[in-house]
C-alpha positions in Angstrom: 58.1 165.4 60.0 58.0 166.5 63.4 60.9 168.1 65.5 60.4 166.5 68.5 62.5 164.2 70.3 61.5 160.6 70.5 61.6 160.5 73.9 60.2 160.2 77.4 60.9 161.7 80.7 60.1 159.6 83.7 60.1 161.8 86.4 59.9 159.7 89.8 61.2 162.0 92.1 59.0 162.5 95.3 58.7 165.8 96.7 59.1 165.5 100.1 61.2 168.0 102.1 62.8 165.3 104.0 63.7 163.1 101.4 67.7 164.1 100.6 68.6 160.7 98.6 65.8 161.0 96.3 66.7 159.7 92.7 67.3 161.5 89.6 65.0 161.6 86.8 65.3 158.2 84.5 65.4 159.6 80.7 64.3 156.4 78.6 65.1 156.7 75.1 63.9 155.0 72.1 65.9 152.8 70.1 65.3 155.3 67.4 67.3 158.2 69.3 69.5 157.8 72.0 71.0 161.3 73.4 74.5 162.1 71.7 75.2 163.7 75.3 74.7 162.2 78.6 72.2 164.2 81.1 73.2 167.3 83.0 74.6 166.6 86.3 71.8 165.7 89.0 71.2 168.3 91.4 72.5 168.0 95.2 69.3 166.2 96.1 71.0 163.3 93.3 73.5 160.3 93.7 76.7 162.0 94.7 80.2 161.0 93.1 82.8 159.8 95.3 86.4 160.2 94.0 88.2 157.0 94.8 92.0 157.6 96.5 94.6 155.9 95.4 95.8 153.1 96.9 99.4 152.6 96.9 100.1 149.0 96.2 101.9 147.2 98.6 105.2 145.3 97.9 105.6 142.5 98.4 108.8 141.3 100.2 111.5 139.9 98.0 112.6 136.7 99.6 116.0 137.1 99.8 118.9 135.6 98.1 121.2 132.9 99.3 124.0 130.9 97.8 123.1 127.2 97.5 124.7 124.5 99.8 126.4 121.4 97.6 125.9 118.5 99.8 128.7 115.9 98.6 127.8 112.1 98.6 130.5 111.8 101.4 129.3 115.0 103.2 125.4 113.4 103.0 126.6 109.9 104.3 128.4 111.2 106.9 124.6 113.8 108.0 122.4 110.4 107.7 124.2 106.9 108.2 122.8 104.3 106.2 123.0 101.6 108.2 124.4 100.0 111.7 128.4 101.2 112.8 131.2 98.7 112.6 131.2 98.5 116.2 127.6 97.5 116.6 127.9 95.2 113.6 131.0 94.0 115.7 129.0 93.6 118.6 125.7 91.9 117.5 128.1 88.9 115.4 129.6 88.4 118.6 126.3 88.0 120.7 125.0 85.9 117.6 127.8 83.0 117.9 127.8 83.0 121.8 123.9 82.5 121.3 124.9 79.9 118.9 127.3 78.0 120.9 125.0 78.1 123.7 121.8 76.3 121.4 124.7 73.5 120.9 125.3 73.4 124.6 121.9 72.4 124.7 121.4 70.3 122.4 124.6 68.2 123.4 123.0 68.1 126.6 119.4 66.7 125.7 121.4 64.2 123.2 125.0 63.6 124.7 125.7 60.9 121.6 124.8 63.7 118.6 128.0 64.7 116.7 129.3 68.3 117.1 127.2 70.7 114.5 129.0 71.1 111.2 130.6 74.3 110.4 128.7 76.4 107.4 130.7 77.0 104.5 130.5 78.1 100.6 129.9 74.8 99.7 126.3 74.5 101.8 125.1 78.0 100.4 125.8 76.4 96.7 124.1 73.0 97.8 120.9 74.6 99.6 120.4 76.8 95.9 121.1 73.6 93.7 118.3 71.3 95.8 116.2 74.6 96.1 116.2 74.8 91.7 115.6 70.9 91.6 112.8 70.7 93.8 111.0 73.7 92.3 111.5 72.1 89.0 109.8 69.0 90.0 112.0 67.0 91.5 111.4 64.8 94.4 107.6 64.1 93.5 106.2 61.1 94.9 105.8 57.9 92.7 102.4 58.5 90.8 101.9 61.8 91.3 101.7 64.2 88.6 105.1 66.8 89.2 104.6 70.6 90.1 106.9 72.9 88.5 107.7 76.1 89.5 109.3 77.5 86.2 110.1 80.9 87.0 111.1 80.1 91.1 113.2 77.9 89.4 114.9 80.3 87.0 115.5 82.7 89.6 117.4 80.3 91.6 119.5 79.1 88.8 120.3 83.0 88.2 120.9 83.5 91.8 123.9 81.0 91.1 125.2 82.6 88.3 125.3 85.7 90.4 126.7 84.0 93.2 129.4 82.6 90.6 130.0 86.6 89.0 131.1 87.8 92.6 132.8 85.5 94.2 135.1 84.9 90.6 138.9 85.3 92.0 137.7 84.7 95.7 137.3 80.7 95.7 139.4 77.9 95.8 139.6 75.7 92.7 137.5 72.7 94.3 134.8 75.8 95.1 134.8 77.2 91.8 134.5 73.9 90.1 131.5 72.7 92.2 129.8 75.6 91.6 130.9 75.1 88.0 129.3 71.8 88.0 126.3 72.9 89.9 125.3 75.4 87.2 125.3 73.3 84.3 123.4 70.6 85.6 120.7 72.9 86.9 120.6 74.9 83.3 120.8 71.5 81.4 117.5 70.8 83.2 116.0 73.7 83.0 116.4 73.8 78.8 115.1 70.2 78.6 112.0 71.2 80.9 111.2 74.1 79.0 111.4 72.3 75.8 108.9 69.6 77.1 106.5 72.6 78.5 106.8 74.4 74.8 105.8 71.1 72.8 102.2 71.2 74.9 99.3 72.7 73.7 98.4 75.8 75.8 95.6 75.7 77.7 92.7 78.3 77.5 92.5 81.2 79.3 90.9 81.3 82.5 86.6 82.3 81.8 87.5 81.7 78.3 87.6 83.4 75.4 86.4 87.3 75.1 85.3 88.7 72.3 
């Protein structure tokens, strides 16, 4: 067996005397043998090592500490107002019945024999909700024609009664409170005996039909 190393020295140097950066020699080893050492240092004609200096890192600033602010409901209310002041509330109900009085002016002008406009009470706001539910529940439909309900319209007006009813409890005068009273159990009578008739038909198919 043979003593020499299994392997070859590439040697690509050019000798020119104006050639300072000229590479080192490669070594290429075999597979077999690979050097237990690496090469001597290249000559001053080789790659040069450059010792890195250390950087110092920089810090980063530290943001700086505060003590948080507690903002109180009252405290926030008062920063951002949530809606119109009393006196511009004050001022815009008083511009709104003077521009009132002033379309009745008119009107008793263009018809001198029309009675005077009725005032608006409780008893309207229950009345306009009561023929609002009815209508939407199919009442009213012309002779012949087939009615059109509006179910849910209709159940939201029936529950804006009964919220109308859970507010103003304590605030009303007997005769109010009764007609509203009234009011609500008619309407919910009706509504239970249209749901009941709108239960007992068959349902009709889906819209495009079936998918499967």
């Amino acid at each position: 067996m043979s003593d020499t190393p299994k392997f070859t020295v590439v040697d690509r140097r050019k000798f020119r005397a104006d050639d300072d950066a000229a590479p080192a020699a490669e070594i290429a080893a075999t597979p077999e043998q690979k050097p237990a050492t690496p090469p001597a240092a290249a000559s001053s004609s080789g790659p040069r090592l450059v010792e890195r200096i250390p950087q110092t890192p920089v810090k980063a600033e530290e943001p700086v500490d505060s003590d948080p602010v507690l903002v109180t409901p009252e405290a926030e209310e008062e920063q951002s107002p949530l809606g119109p002041t009393e006196e511009e509330i004050s001022q815009l109900k008083d511009d709104y019945s003077r521009a009132a009085d002033r379309i009745d002016d008119l009107i008793r002008a263009q018809n001198p024999g029309a009675p005077a406009p009725e005032k608006i009470g409780f008893e309207h706001l229950v009345q306009q909700l009561y023929l609002s539910a009815l209508m939407q529940m199919g009442a009213g439909t012309p002779e012949g024609q087939r009615p059109r309900v509006d179910i849910l319209g209709a159940r939201q007006t029936i529950d804006l009664l009964g919220v109308l009813e859970s507010k103003c409890k304590g605030n009303l005068t007997a005769e109010e409170a009764r007609s509203l009273e009234v009011v609500l159990f008619e309407l919910r009578a009706t509504f239970l005996e249209l749901t009941r008739m709108i239960s007992a038909q068959p349902l009709p198919p889906p819209p495009g039909g079936v998918k499967r």
